[in-house]
PDB file of the backbone (N, CA, C, O) and the ligand in Angstrom, with CONECT records:
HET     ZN  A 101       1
ATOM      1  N   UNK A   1      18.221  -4.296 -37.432  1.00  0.00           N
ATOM      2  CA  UNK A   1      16.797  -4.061 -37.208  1.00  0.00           C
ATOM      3  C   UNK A   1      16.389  -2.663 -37.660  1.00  0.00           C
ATOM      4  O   UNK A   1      16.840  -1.594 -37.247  1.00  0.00           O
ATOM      5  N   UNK A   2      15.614  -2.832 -38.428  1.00  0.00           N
ATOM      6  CA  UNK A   2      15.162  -1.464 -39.119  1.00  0.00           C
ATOM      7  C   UNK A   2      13.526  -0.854 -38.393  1.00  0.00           C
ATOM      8  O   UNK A   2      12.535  -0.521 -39.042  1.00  0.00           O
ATOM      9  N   UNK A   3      13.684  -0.861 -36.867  1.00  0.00           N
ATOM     10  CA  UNK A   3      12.685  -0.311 -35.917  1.00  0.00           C
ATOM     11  C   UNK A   3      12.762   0.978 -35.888  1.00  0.00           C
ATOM     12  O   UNK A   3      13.915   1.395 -35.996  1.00  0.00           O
ATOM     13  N   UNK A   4      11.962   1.753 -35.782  1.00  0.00           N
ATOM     14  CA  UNK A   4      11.570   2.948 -36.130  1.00  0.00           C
ATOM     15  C   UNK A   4      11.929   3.425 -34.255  1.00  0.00           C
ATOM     16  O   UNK A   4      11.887   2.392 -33.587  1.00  0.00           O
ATOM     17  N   UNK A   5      12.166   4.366 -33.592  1.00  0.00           N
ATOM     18  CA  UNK A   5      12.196   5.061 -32.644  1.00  0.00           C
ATOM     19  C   UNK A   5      10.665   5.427 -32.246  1.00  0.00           C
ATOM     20  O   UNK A   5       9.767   5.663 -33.055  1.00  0.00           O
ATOM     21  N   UNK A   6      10.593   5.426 -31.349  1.00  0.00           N
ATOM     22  CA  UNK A   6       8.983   5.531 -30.752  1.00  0.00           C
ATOM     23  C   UNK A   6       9.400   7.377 -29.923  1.00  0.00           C
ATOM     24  O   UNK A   6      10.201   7.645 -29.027  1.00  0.00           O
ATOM     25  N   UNK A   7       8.898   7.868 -30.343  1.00  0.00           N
ATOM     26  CA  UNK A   7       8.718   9.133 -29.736  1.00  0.00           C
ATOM     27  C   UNK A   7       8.394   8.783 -28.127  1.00  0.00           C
ATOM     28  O   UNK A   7       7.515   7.942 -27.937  1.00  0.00           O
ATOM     29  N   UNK A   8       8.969   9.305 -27.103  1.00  0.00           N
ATOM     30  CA  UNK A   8       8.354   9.343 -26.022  1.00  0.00           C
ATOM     31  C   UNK A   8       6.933   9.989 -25.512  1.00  0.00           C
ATOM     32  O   UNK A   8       6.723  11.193 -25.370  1.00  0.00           O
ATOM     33  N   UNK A   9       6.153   9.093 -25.307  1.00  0.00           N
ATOM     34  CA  UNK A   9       4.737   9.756 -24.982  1.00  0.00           C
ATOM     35  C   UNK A   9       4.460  10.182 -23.580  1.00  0.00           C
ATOM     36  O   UNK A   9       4.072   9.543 -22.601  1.00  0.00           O
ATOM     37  N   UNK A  10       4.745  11.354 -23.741  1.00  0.00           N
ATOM     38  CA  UNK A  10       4.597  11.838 -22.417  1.00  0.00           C
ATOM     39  C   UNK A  10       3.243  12.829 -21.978  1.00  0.00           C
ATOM     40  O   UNK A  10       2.590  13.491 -22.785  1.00  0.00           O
ATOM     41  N   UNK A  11       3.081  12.782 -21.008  1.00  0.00           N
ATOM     42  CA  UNK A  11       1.918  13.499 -20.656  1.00  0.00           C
ATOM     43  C   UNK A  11       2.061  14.582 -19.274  1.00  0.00           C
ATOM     44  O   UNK A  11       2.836  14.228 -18.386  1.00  0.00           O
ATOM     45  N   UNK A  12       1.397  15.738 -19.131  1.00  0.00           N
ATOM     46  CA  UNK A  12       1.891  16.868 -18.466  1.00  0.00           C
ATOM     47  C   UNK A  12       1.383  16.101 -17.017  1.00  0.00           C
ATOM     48  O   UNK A  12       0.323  15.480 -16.929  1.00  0.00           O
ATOM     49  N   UNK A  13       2.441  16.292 -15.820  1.00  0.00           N
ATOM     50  CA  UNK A  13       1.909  15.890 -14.589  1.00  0.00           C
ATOM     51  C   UNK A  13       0.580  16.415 -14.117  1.00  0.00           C
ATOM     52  O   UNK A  13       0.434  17.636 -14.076  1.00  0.00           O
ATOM     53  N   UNK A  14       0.028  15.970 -13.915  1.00  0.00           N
ATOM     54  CA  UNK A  14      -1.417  17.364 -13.350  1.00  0.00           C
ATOM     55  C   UNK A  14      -1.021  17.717 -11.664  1.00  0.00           C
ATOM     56  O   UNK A  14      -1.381  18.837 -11.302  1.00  0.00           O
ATOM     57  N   UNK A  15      -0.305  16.842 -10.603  1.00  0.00           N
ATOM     58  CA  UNK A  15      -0.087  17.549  -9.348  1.00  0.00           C
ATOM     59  C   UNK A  15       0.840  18.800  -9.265  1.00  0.00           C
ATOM     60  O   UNK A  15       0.757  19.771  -8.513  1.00  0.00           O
ATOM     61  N   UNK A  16       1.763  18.505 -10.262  1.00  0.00           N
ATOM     62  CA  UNK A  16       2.474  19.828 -10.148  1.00  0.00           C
ATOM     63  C   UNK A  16       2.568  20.479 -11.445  1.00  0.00           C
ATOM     64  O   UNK A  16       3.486  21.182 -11.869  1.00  0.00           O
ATOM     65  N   UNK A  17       1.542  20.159 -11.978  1.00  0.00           N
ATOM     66  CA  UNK A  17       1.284  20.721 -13.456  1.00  0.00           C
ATOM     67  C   UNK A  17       2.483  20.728 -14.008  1.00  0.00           C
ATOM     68  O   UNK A  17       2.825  21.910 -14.040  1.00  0.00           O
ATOM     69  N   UNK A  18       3.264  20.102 -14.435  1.00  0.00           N
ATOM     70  CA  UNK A  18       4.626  20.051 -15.243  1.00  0.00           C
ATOM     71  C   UNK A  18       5.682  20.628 -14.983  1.00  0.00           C
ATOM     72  O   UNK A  18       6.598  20.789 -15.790  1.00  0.00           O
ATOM     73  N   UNK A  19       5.664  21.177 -13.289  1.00  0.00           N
ATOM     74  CA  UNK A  19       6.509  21.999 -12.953  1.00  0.00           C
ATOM     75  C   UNK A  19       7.882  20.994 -12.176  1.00  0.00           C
ATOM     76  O   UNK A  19       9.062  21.276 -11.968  1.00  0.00           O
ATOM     77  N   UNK A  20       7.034  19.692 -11.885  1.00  0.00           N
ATOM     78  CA  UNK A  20       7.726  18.804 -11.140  1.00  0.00           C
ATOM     79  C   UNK A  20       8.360  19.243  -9.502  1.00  0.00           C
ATOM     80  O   UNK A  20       9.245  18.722  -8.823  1.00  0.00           O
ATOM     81  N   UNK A  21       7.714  20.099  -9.325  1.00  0.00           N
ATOM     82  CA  UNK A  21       7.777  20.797  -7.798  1.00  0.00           C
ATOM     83  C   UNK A  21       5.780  20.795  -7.467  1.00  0.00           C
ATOM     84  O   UNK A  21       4.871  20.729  -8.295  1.00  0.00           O
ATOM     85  N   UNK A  22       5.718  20.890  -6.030  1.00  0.00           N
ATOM     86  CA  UNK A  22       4.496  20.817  -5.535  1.00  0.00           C
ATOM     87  C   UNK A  22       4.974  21.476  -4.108  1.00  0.00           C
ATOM     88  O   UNK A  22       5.977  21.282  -3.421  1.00  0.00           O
ATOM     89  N   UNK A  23       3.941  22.255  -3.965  1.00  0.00           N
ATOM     90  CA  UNK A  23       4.209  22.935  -2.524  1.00  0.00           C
ATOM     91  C   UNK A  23       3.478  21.872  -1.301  1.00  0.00           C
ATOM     92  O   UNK A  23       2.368  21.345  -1.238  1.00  0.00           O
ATOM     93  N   UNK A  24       4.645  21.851  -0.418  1.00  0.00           N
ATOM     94  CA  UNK A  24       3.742  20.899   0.969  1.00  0.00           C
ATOM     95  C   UNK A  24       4.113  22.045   2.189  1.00  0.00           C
ATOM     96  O   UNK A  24       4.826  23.044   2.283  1.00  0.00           O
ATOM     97  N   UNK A  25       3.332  21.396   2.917  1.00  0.00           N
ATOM     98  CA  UNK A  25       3.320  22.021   4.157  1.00  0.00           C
ATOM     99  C   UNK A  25       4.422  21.633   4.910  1.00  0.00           C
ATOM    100  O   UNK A  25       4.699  20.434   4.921  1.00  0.00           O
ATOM    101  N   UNK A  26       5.220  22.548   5.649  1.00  0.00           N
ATOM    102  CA  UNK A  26       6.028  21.912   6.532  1.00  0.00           C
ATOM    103  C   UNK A  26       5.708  21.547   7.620  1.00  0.00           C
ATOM    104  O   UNK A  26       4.651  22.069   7.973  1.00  0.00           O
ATOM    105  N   UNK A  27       6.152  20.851   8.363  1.00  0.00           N
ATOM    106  CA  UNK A  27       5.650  20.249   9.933  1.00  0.00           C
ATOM    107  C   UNK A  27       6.623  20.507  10.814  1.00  0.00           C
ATOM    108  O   UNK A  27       7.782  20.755  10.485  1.00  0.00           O
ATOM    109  N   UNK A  28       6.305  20.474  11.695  1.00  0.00           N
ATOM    110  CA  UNK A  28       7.464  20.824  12.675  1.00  0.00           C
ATOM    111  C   UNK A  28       7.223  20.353  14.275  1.00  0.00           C
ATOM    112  O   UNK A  28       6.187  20.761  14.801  1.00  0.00           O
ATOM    113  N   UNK A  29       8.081  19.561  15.026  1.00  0.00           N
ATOM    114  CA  UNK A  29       7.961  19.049  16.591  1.00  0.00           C
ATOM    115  C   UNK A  29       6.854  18.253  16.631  1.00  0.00           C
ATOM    116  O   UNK A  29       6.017  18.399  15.740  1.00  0.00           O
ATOM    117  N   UNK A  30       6.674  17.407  17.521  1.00  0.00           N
ATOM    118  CA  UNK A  30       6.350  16.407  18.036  1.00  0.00           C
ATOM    119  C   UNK A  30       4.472  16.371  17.248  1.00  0.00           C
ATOM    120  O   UNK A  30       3.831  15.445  16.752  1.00  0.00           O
ATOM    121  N   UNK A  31       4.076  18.113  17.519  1.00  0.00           N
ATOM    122  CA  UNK A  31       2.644  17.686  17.254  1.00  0.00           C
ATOM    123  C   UNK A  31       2.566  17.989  15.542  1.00  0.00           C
ATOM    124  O   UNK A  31       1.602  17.604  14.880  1.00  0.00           O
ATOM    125  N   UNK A  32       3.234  18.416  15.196  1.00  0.00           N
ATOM    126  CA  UNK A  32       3.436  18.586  13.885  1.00  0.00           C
ATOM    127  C   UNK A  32       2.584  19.965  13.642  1.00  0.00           C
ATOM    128  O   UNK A  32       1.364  20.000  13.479  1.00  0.00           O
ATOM    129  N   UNK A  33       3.255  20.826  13.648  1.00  0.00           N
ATOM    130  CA  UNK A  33       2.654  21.995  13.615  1.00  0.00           C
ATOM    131  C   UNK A  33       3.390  22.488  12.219  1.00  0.00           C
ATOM    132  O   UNK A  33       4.488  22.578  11.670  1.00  0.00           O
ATOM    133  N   UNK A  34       1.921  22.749  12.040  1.00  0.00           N
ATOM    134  CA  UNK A  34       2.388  23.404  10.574  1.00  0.00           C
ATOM    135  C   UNK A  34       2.722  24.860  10.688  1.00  0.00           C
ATOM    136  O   UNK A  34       2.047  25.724  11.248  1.00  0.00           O
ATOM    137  N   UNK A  35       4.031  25.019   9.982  1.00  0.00           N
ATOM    138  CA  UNK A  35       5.017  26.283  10.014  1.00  0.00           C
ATOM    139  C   UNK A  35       5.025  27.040   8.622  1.00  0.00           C
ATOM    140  O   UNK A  35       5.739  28.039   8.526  1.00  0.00           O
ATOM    141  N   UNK A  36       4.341  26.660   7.637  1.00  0.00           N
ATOM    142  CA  UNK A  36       4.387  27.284   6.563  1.00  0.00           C
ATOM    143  C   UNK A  36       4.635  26.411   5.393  1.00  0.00           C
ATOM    144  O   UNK A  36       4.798  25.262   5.804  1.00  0.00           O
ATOM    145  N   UNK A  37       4.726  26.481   4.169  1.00  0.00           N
ATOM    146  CA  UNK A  37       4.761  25.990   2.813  1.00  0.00           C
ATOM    147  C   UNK A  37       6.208  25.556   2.363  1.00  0.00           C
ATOM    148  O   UNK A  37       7.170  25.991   2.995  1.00  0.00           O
ATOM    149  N   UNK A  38       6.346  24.922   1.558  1.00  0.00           N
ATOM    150  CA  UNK A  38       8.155  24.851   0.850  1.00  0.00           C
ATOM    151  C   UNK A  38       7.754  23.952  -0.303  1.00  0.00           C
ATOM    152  O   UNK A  38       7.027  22.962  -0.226  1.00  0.00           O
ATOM    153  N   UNK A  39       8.408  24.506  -1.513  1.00  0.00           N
ATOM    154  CA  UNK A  39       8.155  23.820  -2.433  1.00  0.00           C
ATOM    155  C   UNK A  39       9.221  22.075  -2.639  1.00  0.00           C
ATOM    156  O   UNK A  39      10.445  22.161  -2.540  1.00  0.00           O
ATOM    157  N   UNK A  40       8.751  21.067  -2.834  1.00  0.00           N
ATOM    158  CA  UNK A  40       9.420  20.190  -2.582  1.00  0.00           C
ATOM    159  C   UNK A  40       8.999  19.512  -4.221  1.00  0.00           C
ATOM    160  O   UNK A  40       8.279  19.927  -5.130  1.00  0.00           O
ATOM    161  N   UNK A  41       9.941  18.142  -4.022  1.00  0.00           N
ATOM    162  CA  UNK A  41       9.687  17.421  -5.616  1.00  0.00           C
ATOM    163  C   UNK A  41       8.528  16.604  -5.371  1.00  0.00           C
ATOM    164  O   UNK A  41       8.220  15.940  -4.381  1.00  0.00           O
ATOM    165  N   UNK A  42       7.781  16.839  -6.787  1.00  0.00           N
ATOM    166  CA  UNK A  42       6.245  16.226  -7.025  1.00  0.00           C
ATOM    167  C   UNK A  42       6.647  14.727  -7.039  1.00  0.00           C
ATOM    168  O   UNK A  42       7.461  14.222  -7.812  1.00  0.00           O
ATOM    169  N   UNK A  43       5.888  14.041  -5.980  1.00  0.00           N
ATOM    170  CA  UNK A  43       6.259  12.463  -5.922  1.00  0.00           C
ATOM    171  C   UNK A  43       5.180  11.705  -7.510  1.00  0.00           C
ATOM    172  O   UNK A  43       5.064  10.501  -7.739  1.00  0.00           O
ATOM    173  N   UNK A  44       4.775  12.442  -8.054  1.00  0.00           N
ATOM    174  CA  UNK A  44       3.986  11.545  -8.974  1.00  0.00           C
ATOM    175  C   UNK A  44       4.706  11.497  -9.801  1.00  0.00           C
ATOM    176  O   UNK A  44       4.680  10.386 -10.330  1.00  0.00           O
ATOM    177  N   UNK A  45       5.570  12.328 -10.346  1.00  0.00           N
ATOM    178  CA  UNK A  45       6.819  12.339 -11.758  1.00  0.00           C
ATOM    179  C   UNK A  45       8.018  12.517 -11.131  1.00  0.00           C
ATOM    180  O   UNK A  45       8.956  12.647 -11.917  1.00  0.00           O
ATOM    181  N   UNK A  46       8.399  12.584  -9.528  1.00  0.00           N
ATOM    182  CA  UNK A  46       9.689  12.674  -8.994  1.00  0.00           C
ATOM    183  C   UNK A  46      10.209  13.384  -9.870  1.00  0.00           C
ATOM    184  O   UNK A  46      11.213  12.960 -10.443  1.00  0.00           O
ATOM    185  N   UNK A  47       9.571  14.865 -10.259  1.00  0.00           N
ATOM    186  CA  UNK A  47      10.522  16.307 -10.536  1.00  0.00           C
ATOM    187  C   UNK A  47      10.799  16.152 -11.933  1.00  0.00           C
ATOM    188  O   UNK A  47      11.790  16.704 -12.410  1.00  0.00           O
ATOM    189  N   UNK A  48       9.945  15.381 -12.719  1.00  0.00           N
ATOM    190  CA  UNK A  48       9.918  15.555 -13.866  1.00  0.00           C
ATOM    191  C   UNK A  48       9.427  16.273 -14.795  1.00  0.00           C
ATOM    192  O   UNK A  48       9.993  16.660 -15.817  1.00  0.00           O
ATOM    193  N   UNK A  49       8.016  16.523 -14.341  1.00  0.00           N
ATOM    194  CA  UNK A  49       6.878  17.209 -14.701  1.00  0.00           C
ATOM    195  C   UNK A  49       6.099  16.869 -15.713  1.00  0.00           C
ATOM    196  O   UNK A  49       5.252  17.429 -16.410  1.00  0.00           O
ATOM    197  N   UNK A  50       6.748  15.459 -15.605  1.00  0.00           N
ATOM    198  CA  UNK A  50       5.524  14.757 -16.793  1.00  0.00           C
ATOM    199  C   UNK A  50       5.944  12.819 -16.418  1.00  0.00           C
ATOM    200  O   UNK A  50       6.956  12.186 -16.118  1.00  0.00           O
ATOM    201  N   UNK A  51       4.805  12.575 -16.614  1.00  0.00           N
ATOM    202  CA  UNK A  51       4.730  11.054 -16.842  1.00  0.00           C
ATOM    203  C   UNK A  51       4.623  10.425 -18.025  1.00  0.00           C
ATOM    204  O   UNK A  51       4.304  10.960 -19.086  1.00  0.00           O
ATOM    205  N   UNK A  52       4.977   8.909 -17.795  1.00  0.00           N
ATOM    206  CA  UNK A  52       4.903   8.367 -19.103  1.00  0.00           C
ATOM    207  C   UNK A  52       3.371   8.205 -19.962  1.00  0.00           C
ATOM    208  O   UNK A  52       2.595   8.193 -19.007  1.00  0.00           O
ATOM    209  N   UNK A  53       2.765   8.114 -20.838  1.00  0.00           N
ATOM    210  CA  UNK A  53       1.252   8.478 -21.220  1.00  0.00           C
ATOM    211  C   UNK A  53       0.856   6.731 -21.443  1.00  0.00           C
ATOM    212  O   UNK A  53      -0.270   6.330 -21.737  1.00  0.00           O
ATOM    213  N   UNK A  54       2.167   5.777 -21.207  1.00  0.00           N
ATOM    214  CA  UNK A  54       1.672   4.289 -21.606  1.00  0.00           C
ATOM    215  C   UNK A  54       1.382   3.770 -19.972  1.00  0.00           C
ATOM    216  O   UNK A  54       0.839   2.678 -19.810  1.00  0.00           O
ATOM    217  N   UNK A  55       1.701   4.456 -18.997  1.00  0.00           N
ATOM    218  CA  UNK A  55       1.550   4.147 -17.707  1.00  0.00           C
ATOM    219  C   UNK A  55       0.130   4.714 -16.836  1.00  0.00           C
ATOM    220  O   UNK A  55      -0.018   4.434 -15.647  1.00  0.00           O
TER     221      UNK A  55
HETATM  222 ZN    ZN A 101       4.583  15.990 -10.956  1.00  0.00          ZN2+
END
């Protein structure tokens, strides 16, 4: 098969702007008290920092 390779089309995450990290708040005890920030993985590209551009 003489198919050509398709470049991956990717596109920059916009929640964690391509960093694939996003800062959340931490919570903490029963009432959930917020204790401060931590950077965690961006659930929209799960730490990729980009999505697919056909999706
Ligand atoms: Zn992301």
């Amino acid at each position: 098969m003489a198919r050509k390779t398709t470049k991956p089309r990717t596109t920059p995450c916009e929640p964690c702007k391509g960093t694939g990290e996003v800062p959340r708040t931490v919570r903490v005890g029963r009432r959930h008290r917020p204790v401060g920030q931590q950077v965690g993985i961006c659930l929209n590209c799960l730490g990729a920092g980009e999505i697919p551009a056909d999706h």
